[in-house]
N, CA, C and O atoms as CSV, one atom per row, in Angstrom:
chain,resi,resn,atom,element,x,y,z
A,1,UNK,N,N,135.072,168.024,97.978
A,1,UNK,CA,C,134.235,167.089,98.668
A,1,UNK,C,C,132.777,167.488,98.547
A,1,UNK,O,O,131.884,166.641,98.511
A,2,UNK,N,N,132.560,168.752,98.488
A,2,UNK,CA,C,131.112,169.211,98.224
A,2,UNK,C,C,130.400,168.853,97.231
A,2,UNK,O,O,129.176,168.738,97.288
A,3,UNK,N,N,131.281,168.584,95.946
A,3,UNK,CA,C,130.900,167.903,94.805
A,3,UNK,C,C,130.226,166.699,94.591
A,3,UNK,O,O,129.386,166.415,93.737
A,4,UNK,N,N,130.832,165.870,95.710
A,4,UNK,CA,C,130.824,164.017,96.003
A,4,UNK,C,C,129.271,164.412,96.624
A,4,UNK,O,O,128.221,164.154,96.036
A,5,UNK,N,N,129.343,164.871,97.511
A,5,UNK,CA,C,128.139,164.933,98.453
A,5,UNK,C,C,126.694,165.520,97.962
A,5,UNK,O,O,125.554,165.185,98.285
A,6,UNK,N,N,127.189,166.564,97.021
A,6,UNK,CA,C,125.416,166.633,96.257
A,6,UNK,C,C,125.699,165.802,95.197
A,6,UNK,O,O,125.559,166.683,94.349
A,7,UNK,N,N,126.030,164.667,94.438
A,7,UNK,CA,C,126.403,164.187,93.691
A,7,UNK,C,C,125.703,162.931,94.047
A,7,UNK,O,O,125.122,162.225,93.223
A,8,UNK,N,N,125.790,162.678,95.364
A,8,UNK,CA,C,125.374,161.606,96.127
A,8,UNK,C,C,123.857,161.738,96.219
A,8,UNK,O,O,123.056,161.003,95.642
A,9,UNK,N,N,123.574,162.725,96.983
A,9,UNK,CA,C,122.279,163.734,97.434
A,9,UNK,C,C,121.327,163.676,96.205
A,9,UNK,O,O,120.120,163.554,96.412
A,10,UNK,N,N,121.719,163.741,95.171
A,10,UNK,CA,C,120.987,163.732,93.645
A,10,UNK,C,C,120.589,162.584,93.307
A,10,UNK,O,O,119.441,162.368,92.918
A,11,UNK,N,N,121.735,161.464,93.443
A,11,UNK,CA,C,121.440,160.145,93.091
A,11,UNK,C,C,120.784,159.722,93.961
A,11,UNK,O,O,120.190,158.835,93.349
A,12,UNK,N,N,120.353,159.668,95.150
A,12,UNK,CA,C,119.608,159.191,96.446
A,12,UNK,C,C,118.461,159.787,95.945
A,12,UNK,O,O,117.623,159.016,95.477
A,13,UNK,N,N,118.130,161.449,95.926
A,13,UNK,CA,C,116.734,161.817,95.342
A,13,UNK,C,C,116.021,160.978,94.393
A,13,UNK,O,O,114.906,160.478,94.541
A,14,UNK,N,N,117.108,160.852,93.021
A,14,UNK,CA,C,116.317,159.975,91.432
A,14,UNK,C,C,116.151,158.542,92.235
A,14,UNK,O,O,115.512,157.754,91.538
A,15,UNK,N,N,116.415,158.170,93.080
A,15,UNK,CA,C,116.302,156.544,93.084
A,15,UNK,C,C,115.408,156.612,94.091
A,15,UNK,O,O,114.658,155.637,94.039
A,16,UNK,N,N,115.136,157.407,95.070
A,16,UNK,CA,C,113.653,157.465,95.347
A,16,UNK,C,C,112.850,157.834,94.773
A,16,UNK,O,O,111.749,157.896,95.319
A,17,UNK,N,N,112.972,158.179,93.655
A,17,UNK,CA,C,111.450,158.714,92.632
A,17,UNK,C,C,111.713,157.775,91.446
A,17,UNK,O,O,111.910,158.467,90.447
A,18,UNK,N,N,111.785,156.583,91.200
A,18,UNK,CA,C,111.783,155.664,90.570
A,18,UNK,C,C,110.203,155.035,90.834
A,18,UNK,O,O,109.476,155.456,91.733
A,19,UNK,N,N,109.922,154.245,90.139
A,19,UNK,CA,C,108.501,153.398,89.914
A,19,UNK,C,C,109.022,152.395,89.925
A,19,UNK,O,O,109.791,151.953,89.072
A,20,UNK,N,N,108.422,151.550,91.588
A,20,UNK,CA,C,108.570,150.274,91.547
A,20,UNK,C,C,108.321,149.201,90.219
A,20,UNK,O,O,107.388,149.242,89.418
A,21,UNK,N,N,109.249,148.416,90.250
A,21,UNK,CA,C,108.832,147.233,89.525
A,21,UNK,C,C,107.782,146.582,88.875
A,21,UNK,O,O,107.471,145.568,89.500
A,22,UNK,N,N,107.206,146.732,88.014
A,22,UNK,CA,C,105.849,146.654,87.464
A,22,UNK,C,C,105.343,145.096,87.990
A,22,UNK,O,O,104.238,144.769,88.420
A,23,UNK,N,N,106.740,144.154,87.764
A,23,UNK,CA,C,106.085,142.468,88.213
A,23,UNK,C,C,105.886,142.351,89.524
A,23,UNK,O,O,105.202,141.425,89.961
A,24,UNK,N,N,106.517,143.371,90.419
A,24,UNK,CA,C,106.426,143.167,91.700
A,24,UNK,C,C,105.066,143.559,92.171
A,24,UNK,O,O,104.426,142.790,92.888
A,25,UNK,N,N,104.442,145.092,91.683
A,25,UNK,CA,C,103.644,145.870,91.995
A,25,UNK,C,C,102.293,145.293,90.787
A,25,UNK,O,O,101.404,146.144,90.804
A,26,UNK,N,N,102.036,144.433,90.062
A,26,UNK,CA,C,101.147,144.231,89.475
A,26,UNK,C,C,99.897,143.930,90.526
A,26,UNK,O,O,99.924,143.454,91.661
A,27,UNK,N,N,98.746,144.412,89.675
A,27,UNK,CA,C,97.669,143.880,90.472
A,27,UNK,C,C,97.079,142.969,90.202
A,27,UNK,O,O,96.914,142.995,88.982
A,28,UNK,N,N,96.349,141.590,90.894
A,28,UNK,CA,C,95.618,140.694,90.467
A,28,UNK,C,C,96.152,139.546,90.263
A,28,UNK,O,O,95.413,138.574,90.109
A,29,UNK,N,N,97.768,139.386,90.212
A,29,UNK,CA,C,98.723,138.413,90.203
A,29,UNK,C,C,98.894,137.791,91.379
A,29,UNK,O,O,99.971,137.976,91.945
A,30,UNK,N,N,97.664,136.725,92.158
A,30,UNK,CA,C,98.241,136.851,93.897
A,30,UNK,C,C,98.804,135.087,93.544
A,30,UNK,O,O,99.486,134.713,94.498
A,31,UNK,N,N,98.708,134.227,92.695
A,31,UNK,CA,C,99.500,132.841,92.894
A,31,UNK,C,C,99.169,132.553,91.616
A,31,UNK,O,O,98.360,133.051,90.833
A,32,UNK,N,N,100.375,131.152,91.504
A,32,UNK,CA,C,100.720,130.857,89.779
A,32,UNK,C,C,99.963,129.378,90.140
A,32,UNK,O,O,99.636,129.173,91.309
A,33,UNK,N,N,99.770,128.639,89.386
A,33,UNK,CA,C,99.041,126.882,88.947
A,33,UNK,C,C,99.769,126.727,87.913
A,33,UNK,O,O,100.307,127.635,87.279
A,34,UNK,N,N,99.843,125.118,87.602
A,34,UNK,CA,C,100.248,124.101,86.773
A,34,UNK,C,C,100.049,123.143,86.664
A,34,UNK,O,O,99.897,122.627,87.771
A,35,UNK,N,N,99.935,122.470,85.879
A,35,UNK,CA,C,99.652,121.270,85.753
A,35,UNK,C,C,101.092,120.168,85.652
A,35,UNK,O,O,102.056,120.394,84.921
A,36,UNK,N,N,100.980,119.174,86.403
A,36,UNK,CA,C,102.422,117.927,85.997
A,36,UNK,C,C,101.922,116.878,85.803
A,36,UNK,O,O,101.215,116.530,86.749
A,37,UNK,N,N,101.973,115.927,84.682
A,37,UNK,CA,C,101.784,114.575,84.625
A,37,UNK,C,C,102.666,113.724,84.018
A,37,UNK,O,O,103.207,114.074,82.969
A,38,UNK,N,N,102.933,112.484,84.595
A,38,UNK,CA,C,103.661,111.807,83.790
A,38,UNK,C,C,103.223,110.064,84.139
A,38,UNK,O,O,102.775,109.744,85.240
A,39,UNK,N,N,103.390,109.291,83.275
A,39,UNK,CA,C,103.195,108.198,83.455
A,39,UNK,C,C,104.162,106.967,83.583
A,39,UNK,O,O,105.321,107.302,83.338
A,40,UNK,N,N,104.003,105.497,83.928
A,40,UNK,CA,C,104.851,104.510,84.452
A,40,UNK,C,C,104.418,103.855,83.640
A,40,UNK,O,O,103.237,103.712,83.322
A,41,UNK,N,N,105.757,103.173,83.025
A,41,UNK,CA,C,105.409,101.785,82.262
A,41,UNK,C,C,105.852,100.594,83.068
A,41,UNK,O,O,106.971,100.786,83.546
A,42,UNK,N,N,105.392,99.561,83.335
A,42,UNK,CA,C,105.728,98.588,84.129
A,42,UNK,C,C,105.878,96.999,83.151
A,42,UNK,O,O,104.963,96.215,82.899
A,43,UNK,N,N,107.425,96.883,82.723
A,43,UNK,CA,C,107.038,95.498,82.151
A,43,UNK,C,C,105.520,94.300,82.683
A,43,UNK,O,O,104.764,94.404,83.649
A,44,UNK,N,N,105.551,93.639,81.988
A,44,UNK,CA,C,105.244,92.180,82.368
A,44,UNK,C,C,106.271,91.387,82.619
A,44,UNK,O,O,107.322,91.198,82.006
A,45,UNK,N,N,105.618,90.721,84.092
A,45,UNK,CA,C,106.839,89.583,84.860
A,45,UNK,C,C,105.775,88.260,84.738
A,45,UNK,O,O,104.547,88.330,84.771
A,46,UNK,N,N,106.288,87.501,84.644
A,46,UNK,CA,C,106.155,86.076,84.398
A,46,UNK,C,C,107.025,84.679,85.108
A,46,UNK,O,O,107.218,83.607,84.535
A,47,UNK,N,N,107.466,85.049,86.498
A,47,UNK,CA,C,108.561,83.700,86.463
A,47,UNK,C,C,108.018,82.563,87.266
A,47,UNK,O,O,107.107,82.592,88.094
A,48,UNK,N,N,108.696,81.627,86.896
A,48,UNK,CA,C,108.360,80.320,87.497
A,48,UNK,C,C,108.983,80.130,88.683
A,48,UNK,O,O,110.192,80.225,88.473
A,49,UNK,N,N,108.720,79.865,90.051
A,49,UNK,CA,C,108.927,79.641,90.919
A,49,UNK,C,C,109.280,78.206,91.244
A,49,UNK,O,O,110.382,77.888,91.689
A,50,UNK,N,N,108.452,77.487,91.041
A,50,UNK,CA,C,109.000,76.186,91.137
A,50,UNK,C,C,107.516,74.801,90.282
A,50,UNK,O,O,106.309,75.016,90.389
A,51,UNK,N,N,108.087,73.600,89.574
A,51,UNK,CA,C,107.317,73.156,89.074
A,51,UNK,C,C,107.277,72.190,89.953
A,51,UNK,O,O,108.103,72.125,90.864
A,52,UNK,N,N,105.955,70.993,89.731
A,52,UNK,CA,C,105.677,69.910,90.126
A,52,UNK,C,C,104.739,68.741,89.330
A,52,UNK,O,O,103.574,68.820,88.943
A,53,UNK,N,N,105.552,67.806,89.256
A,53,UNK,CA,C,104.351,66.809,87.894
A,53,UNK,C,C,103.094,66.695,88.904
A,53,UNK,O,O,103.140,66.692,90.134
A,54,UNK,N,N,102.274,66.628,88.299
A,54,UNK,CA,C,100.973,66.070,88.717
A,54,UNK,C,C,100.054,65.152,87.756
A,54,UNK,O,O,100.584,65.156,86.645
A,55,UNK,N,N,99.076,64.499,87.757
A,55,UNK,CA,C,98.678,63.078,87.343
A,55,UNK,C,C,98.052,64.416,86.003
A,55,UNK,O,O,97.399,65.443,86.188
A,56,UNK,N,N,98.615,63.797,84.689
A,56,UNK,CA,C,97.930,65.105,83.376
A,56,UNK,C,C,98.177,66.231,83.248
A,56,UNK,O,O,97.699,67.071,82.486
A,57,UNK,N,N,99.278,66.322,84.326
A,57,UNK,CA,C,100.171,67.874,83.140
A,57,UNK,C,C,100.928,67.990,84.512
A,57,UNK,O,O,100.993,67.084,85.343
A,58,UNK,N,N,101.646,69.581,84.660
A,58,UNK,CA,C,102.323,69.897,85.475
A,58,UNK,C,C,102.013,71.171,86.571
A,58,UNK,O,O,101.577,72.186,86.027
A,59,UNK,N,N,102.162,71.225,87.837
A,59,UNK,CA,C,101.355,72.170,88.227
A,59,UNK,C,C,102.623,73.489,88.712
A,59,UNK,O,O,103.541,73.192,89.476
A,60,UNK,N,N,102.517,74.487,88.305
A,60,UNK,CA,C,103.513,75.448,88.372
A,60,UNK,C,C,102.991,77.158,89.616
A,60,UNK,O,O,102.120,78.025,89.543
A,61,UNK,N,N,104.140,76.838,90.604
A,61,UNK,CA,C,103.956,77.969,91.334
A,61,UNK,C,C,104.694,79.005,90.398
A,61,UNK,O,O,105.394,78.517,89.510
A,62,UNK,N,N,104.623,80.276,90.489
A,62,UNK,CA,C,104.571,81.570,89.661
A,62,UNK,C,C,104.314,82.735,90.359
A,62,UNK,O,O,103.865,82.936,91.487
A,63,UNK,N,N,104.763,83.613,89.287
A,63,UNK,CA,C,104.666,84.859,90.375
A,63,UNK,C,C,104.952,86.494,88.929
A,63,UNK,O,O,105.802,87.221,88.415
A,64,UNK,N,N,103.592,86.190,88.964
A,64,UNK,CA,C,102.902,87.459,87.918
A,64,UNK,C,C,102.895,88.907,88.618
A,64,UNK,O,O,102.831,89.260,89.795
A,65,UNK,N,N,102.985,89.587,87.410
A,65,UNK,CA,C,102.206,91.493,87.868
A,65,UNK,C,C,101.349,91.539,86.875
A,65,UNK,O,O,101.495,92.564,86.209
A,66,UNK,N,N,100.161,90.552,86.350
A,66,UNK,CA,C,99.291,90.739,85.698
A,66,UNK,C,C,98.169,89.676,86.229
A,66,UNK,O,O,98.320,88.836,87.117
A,67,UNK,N,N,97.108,89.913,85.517
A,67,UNK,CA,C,95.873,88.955,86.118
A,67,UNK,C,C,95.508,88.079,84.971
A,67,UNK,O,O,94.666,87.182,85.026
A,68,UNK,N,N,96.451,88.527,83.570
A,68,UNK,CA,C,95.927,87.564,82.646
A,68,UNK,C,C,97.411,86.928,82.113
A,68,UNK,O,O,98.313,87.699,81.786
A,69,UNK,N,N,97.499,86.183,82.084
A,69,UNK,CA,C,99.017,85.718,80.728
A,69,UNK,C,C,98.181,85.000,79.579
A,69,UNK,O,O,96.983,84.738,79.470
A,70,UNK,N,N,99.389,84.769,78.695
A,70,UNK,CA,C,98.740,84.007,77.825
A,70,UNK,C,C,99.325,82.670,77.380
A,70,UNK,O,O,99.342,83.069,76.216
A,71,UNK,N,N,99.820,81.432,77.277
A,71,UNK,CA,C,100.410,80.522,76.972
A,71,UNK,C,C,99.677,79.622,75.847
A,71,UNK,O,O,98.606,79.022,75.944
A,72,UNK,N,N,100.588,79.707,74.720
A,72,UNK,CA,C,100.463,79.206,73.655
A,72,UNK,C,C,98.975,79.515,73.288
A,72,UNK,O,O,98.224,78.539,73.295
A,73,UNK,N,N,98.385,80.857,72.936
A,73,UNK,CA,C,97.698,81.036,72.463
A,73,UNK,C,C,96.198,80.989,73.324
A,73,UNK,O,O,95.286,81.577,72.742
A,74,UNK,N,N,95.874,80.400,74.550
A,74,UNK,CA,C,95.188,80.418,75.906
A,74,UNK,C,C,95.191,81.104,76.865
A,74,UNK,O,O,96.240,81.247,77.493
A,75,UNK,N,N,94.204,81.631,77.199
A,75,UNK,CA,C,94.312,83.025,78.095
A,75,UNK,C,C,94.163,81.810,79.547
A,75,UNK,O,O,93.625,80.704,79.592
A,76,UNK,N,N,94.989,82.708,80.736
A,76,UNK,CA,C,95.235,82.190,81.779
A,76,UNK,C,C,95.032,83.094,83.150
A,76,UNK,O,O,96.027,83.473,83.769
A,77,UNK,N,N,93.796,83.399,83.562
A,77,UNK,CA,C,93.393,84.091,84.456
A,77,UNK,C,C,93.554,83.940,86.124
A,77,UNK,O,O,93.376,82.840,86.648
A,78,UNK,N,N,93.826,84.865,86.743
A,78,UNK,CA,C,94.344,85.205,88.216
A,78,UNK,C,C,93.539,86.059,89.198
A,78,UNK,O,O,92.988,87.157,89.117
A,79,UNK,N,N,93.658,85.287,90.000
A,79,UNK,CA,C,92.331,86.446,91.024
A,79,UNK,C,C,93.328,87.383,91.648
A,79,UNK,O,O,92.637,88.090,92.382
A,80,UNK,N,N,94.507,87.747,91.747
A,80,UNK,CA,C,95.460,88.560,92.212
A,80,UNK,C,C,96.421,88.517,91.479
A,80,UNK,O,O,96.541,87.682,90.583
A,81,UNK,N,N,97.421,89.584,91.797
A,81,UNK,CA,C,98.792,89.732,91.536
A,81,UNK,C,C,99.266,88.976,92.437
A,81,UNK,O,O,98.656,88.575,93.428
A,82,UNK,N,N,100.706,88.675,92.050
A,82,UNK,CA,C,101.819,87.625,92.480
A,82,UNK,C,C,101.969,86.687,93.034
A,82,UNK,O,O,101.909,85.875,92.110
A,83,UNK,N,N,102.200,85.895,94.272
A,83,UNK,CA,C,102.440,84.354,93.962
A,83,UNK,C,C,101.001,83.767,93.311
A,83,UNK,O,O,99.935,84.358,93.487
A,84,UNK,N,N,101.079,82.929,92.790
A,84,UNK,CA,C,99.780,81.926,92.479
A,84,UNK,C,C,100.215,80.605,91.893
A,84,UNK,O,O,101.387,80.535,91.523
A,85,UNK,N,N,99.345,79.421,91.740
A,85,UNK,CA,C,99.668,78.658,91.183
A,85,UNK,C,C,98.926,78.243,89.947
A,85,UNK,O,O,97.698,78.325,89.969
A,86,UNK,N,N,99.516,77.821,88.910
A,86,UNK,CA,C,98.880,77.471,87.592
A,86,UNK,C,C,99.266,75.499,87.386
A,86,UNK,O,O,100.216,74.728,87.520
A,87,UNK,N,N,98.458,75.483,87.168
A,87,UNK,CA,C,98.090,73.769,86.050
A,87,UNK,C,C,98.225,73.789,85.145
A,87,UNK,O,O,97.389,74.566,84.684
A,88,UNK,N,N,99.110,73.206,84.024
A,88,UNK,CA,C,98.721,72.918,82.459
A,88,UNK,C,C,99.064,71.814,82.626
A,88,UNK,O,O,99.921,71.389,83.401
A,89,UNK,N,N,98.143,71.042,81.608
A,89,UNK,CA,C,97.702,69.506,81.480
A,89,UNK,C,C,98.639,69.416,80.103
A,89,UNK,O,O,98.588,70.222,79.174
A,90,UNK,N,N,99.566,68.166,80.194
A,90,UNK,CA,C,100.069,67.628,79.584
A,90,UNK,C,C,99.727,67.460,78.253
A,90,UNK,O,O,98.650,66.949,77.948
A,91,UNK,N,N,100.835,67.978,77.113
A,91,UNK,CA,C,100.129,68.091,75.966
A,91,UNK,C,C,101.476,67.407,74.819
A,91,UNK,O,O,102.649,67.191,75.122
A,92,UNK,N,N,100.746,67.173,73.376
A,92,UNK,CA,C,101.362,66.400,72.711
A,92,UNK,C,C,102.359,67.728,71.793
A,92,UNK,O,O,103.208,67.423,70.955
A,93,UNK,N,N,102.125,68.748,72.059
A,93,UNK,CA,C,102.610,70.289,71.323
A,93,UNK,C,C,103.995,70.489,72.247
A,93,UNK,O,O,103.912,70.281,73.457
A,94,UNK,N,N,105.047,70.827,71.753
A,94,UNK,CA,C,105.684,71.512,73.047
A,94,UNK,C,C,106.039,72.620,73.150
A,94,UNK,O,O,106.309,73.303,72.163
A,95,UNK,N,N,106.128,73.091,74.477
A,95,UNK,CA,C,105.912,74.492,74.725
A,95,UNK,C,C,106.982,74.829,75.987
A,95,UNK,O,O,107.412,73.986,76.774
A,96,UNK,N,N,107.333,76.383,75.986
A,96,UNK,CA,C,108.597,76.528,77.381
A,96,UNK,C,C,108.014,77.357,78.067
A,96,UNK,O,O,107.671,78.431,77.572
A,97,UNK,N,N,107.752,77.021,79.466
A,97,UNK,CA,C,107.449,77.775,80.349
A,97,UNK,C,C,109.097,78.603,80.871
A,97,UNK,O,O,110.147,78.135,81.311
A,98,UNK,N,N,108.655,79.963,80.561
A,98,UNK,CA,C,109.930,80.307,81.466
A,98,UNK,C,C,109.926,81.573,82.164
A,98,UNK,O,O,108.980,82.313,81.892
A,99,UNK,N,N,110.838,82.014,83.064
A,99,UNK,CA,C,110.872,83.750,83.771
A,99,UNK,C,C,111.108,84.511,82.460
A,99,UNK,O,O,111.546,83.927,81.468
A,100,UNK,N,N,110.819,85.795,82.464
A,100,UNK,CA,C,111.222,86.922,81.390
A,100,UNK,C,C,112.083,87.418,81.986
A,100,UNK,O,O,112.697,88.370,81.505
């Protein structure tokens, strides 16, 4: 049993005379930074809510996530996002208004 016990006694000595951990005990390391970015793509929505004839075209409630569309080649501008209503005047071309 005397054997076990300085055996023990030895290994307890070396492991207190060990040198802490160099990552633990570094100096000048007091906090880490990073940077994260990532970005959102958001289709374009376009649907028609409901139409109504009016005297020279048709007047269409709608409901955008943009401030511009474009129909048949005509830019179509919005003072806000979503409900709004649009006019197109009756034309001899035809064309489909529809939801995406």
């Amino acid at each position: 049993m005397g054997a076990n016990v300085k055996s023990l006694v030895s290994t307890m000595l070396l492991l207190s005379m060990t040198l802490p951990c160099a990552a633990e005990s570094s100096v000048g390391v007091g906090g880490a930074g990073a940077r994260i970015s990532f970005s959102i793509n958001v289709p374009p929505v376009f649907k028609v809510l409901q139409t109504t004839p009016k005297a020279g075209g048709h007047e269409y409630l709608v409901w955008v996530n943009m401030k511009t569309i474009s129909i048949n080649g005509k830019d179509h501008r919005f003072t806000r996002v979503g409900e709004t209503t649009l006019f197109l005047p009756s034309s001899t071309d035809a064309f489909i208004v529809h939801g995406l």
